[in-house]
N, C-alpha and C positions, 0 to 999 in steps of 0.2 A: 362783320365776321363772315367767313367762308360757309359754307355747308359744313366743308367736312371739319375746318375746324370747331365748330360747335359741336357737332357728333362726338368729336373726343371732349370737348369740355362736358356734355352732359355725362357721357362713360367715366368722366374722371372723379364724378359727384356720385353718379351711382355708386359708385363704388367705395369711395370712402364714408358715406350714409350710414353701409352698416356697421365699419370699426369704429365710428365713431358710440355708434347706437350699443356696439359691444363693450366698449370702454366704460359708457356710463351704466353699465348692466352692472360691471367687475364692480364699481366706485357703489352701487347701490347695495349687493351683496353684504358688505360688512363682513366683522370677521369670521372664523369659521370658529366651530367650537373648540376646537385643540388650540387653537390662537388665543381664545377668551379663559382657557382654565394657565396657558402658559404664562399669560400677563396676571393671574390672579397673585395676591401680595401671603405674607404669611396670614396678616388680619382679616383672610378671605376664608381661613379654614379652620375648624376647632376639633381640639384632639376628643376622644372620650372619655366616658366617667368608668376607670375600670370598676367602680360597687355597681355601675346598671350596666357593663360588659358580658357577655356571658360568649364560651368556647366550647363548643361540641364540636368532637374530635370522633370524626365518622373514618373508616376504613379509605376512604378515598382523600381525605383529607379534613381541615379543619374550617368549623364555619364561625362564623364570631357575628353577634347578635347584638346590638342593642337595644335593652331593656326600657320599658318608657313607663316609671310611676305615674308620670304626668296622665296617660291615659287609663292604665289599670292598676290603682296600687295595691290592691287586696289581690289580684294575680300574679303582680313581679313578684310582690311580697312572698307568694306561693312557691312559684318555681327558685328564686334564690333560697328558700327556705330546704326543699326539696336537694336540689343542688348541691347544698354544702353537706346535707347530709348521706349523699351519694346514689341518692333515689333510682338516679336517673341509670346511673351506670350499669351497662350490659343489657340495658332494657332495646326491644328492636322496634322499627318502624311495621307496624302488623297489617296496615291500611294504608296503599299507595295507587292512587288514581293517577295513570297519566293525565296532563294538563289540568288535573285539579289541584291535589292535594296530596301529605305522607302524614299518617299518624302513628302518633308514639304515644311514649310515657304512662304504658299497662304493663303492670307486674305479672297479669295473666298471659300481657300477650293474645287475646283475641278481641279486646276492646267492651271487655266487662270489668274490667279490674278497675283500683284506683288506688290512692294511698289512705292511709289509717287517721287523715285528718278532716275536720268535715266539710263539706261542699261550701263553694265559694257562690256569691249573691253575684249575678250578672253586673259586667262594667260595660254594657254593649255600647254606649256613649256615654259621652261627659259638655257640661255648657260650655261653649265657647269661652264666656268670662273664665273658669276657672285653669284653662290651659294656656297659658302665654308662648310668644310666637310663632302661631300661628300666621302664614304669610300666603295668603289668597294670589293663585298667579291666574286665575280663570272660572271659566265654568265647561262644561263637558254634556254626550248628550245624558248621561244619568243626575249628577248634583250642578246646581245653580253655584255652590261655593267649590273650586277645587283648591288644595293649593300641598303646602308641606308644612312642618314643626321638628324639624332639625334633622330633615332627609327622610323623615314617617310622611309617607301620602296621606291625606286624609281628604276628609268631605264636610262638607255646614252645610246647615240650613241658611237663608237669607235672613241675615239680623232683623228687617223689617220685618218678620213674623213674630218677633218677641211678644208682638202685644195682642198676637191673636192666641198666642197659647198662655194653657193655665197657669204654669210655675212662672210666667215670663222672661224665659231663656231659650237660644238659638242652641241646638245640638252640632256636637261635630264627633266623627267619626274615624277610626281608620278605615281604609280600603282596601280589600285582600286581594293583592296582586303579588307577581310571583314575589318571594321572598317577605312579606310579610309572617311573621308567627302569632297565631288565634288561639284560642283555646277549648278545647272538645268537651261536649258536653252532651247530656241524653238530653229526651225532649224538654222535661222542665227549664226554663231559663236560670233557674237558682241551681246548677248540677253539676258545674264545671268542678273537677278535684285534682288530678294529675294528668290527664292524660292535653296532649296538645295535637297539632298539625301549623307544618310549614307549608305556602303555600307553592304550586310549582305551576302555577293557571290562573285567568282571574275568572274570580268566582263573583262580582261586587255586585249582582244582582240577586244570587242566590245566599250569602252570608250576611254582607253587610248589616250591623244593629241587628242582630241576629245572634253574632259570636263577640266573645273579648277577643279585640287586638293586643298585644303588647309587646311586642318589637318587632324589630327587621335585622334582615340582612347584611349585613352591612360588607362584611368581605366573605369570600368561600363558598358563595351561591352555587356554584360549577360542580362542588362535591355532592350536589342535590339531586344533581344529574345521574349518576349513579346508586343511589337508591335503588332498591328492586324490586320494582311495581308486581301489583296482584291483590286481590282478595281475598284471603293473604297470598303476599307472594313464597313462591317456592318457596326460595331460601331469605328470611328477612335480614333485611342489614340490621348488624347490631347498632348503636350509640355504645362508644368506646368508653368515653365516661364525657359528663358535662362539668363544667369550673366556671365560678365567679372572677374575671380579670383582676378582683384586687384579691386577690386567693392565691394566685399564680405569681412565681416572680417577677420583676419587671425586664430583667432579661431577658426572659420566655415568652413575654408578651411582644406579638408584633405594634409597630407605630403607624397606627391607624387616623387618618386624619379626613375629615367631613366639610365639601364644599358648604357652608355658610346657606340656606337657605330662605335667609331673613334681610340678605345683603342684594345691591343692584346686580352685583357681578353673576347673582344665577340666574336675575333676569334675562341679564345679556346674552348669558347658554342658553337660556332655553328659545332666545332667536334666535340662536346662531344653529340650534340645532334642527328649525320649525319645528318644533313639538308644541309651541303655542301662536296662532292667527295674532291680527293685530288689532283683531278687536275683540282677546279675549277668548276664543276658542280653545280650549284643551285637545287636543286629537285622540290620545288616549293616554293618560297617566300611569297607567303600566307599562306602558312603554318607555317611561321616560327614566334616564341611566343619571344618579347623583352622582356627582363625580365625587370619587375618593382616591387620596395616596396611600397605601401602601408603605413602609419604610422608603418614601420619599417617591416611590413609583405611580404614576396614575394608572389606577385598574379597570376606571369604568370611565 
């Protein structure tokens, strides 16, 4: 072979080197997240329980809440109790930290009040054994266990510690990131009575087993945003009034539907979205978006 035509066979290899190198980049990639929720089936997603639904209807819109016995049932018990009987209505968010926190539910409105019923015994965790799936997608730099329980983020301890503690059970927790709802209480851990906060920050080193979780977000997080931050703030947003979903008719109820978080297919999101390493890293679980429909719409 010639000089010069080798010159062009080596340029001709260069060059194809890297489309080829790019090809098998695209082939490794896998799909992206919007491709993983569009291939998901109807049996990828489960509607909600309108009795643990709850709809607070703020000035800027409306936020809907799933309620979780599973983690505190002597507090869902509270607030649905509260709820129905109109507790909540007209009451304002009196304590609003940006990137932290908004709290409500004082009848005084400056966050000494409470309701007329008596203080609730801290739910700050519960054993693992007693809360079913739970579905471990990592670990993170604060818990060893991360994972979800039907699109609630939470936290465990490592099951192998069962035998070094006294009752012989692993604890798991919620984690207050944004859009989780806790429950306010003064210093006693036995003190929580009406008042709550939604969260709009993560707080999961200064709350966590600390406070009762008992639900989240689940659609209308955006009307949070509006809120009117302040110690107190100026003017406080009221809460229009709060309703139980199976209260409300079904009409008026949106169709709200919850990617699956005990199935492959959210494993699959969550590589498609790197929110999780491949060997188990969490990057930050507050960051990470459950996908929901909407009346058939994905919103997140």
């Amino acid at each position: 072979m010639h000089l010069k035509s080798m010159a062009w066979a080596v340029a001709a290899i260069a060059l194809a080197a890297p489309a080829a190198f790019a090809a098998d980049d695209e082939e490794d990639k896998g799909p992206t997240a919007k491709e993983v929720i569009e291939r998901a089936t109807d049996a990828d997603w489960r509607p909600l329980d309108p009795e643990n639904t709850l709809y607070m209807y703020l000035p800027a819109g409306t936020v809907v809440i799933e309620l979780r016995p599973d983690f505190a049932p002597a507090h869902v018990a509270r607030i649905k109790e509260l709820t129905r009987e109109g507790f909540y209505d007209g009451l304002t968010f009196h304590r609003v930290i940006e990137g932290f926190m908004a709290q409500g539910g004082d009848p005084k409105g400056d966050g000494t009040g409470g309701s007329d019923k008596p203080n609730l015994k801290a739910e700050f965790t519960r054993h693992t054994s007693d809360v079913e799936g739970f579905k471990e997608i990592g670990r993170d730099r604060i818990a060893p266990r991360i994972g979800y329980i039907d699109g609630m983020p939470v936290a465990a301890q490592p099951e192998g510690l069962k035998t070094f503690l006294t009752d012989g059970h692993a604890d798991l927790w919620g984690v207050h990131c944004p859009g989780v709802m806790s429950m306010a209480r003064a210093t006693p851990p036995d003190s929580a009575n009406s008042q709550f906060f939604l969260m709009i920050g993560d707080a999961r080193l200064n709350l966590d087993q600390r406070y009762t979780t008992w639900g989240w977000i689940v659609d209308g997080y955006e009307a949070t945003r509006r809120i009117v931050r302040g110690e107190p703030p100026s003017r406080p947003t009221p809460i229009i009034r709060m309703r139980v979903a199976a209260d409300i008719p079904a009409s008026d109820r949106e169709d709200i539907k919850v990617m699956k978080t005990d199935e492959k297919i959210f494993m699959d999101y969550l590589k498609a979205t790197g929110d999780v390493s491949d060997d188990g890293y969490v990057k930050d679980i507050c960051e990470i978006k459950v996908p929901v429909k909407v009346d058939g719409k994905i919103e997140r």
